[in-house]
C-alpha positions as CSV (number, residue, x, y, z in Angstrom):
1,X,20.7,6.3,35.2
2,X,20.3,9.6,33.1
3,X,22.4,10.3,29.7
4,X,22.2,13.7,28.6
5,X,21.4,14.7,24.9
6,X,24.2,15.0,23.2
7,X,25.7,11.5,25.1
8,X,22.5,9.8,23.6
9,X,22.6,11.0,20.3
10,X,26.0,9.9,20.1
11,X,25.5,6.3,20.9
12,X,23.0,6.3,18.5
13,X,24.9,7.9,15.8
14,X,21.3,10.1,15.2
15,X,20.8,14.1,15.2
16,X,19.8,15.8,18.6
17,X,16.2,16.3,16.5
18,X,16.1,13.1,16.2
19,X,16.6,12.0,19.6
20,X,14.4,14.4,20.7
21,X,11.7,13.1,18.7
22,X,12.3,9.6,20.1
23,X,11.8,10.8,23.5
24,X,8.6,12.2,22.7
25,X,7.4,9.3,20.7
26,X,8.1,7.1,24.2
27,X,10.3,4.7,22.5
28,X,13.3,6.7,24.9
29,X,11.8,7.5,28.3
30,X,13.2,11.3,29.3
31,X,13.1,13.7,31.8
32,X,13.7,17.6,31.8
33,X,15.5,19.1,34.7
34,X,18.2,18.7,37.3
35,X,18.9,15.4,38.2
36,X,21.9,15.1,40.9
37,X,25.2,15.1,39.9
38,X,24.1,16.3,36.1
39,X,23.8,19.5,34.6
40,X,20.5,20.9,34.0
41,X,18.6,19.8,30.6
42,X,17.1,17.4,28.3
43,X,18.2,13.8,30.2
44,X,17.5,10.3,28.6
45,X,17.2,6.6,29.9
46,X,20.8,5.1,29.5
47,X,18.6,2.0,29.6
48,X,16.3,2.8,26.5
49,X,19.4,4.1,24.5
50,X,21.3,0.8,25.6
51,X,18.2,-1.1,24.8
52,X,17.7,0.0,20.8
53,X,22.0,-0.2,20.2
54,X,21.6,-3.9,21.6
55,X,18.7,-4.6,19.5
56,X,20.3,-3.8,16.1
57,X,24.1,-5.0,17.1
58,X,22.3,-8.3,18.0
59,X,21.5,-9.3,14.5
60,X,25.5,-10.1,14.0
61,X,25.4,-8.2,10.3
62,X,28.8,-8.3,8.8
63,X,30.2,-4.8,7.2
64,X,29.2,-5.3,3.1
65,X,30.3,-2.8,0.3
66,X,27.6,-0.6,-0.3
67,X,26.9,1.7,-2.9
68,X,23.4,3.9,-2.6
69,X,21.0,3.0,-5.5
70,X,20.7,-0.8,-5.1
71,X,17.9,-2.9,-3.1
72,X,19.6,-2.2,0.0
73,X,19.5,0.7,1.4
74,X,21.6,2.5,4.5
75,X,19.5,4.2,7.6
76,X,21.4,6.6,7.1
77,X,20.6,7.2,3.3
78,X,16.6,6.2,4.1
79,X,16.6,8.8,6.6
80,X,17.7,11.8,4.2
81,X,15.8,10.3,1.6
82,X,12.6,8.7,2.0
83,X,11.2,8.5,5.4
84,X,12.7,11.6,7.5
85,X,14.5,11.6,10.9
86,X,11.6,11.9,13.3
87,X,8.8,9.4,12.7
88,X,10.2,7.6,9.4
89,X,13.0,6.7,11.6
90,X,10.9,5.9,14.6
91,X,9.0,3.5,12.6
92,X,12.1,1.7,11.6
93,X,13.8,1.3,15.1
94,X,10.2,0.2,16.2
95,X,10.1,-2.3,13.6
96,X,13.9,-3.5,14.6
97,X,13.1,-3.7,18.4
98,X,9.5,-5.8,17.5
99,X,11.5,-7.9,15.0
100,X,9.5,-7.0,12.2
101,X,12.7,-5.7,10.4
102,X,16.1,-7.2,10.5
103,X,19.2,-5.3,9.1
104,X,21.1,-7.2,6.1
105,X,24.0,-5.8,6.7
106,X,26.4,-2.7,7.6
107,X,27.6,-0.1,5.5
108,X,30.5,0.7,7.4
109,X,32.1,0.4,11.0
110,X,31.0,4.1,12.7
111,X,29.3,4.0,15.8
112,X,25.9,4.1,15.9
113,X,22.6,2.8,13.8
114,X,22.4,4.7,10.7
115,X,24.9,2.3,8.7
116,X,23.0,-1.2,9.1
117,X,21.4,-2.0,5.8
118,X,17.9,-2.7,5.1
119,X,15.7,-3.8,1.7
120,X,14.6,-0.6,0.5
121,X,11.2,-2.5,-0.3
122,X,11.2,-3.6,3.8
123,X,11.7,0.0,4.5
124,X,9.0,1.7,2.3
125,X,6.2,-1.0,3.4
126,X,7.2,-0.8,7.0
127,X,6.8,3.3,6.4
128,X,3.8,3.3,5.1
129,X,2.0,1.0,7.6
130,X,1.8,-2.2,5.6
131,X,3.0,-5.5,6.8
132,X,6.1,-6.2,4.9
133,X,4.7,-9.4,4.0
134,X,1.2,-8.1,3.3
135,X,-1.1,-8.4,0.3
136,X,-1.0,-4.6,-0.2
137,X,2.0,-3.0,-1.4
138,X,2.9,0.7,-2.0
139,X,6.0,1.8,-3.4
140,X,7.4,5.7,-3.0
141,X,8.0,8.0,-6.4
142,X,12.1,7.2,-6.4
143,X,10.8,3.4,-6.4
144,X,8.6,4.4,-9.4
145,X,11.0,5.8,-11.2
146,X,13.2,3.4,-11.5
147,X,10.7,0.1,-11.8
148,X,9.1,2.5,-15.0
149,X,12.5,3.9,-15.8
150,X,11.3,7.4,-16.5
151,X,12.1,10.9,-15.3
152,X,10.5,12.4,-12.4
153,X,8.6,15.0,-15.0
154,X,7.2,12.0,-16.4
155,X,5.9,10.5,-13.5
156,X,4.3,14.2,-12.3
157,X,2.9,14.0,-15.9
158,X,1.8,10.2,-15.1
159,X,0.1,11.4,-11.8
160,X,-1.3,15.0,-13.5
161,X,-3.7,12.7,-16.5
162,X,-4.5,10.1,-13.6
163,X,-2.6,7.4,-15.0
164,X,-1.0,6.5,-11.6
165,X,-2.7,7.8,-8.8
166,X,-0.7,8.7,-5.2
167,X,-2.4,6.8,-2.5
168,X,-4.6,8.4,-0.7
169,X,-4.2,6.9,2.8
170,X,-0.5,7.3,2.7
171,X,0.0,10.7,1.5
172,X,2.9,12.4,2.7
173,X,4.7,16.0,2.7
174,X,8.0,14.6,1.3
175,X,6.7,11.0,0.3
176,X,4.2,10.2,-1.9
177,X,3.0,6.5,-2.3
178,X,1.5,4.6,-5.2
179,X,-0.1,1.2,-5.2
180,X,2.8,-1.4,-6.6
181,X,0.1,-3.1,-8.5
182,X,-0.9,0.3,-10.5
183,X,2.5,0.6,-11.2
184,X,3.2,-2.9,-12.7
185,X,-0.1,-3.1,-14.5
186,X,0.6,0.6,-16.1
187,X,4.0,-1.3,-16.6
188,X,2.8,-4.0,-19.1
């Protein structure tokens, strides 16, 4: 059975963009056209959609207070601010569905995924490709920030004189990385 676009994005609580982009990614199979007894357009698997709501209501999270800024942080607020709604957010629902990332809780009772809770540190290792229980760590800028307690300026100035470098492997538009262990030996 077929869902159409807006359907889909609903149950998901996500942006049409969004579910676009998880279509294309394969995570959602899709199909473009006339399907019988549906109106013409973008058409996902009720099946897939059904499939990633299941996996995150399975974890049994209970609704916490949660206020942004914390070591928790919302998909919803992760999503706006670190990893972006179309492969940030892919990466997370794959790491959900291959159990690699568990929610902690929920932010609220709305409908879909964007209010479960996850470690911001879970989120930002899981982002930048490194096993969240790996060796390796990198850390984004707002992570920097507040482990060095400084300004942004003062970070750009950091990174201008090569005190902290930005990864180079995980460079990003709207993300930059730095190694955690630059950032807590410049720390000492």
């Amino acid at each position: 059975k077929w869902i159409s676009l807006p359907s889909a994005s609903s149950q998901l609580g996500i942006s049409r963009e969004s579910m676009e982009a998880l279509g294309a990614s394969g995570i959602v199979r899709y199909t473009l056209g006339a399907i019988p007894g549906c109106l013409h357009g973008l058409k996902f698997s009720k099946e897939d959609v059904d499939r990633i709501s299941i996996t995150f209501e399975k974890n049994d999270v209970k609704i916490v207070p949660y206020r942004k800024g914390g070591k928790f942080i919302s998909l919803r607020h992760a999503v706006k601010d670190l990893i972006g709604s179309k492969q940030g957010l892919i990466t997370v629902i794959q790491g959900v569905i291959s159990g690699k990332l568990k929610p902690h809780g929920r932010a609220g009772a709305d409908k879909g995924i964007l209010d479960y809770l996850f470690m911001q540190s879970e989120i930002v290792c899981l982002q930048s490709g490194w096993d969240v229980h790996g060796e390796k760590r990198f850390i984004c800028r707002s992570e920097v920030v507040h482990l060095l307690q400084v300004n942004e300026d003062v970070l750009a100035a950091l990174t201008h004189v090569g005190y902290l470098k930005i990864a180079d492997d995980f460079r990003d538009w709207f993300v930059r990385y730095f190694s955690l262990s630059d950032v807590m030996s410049f720390q000492t």
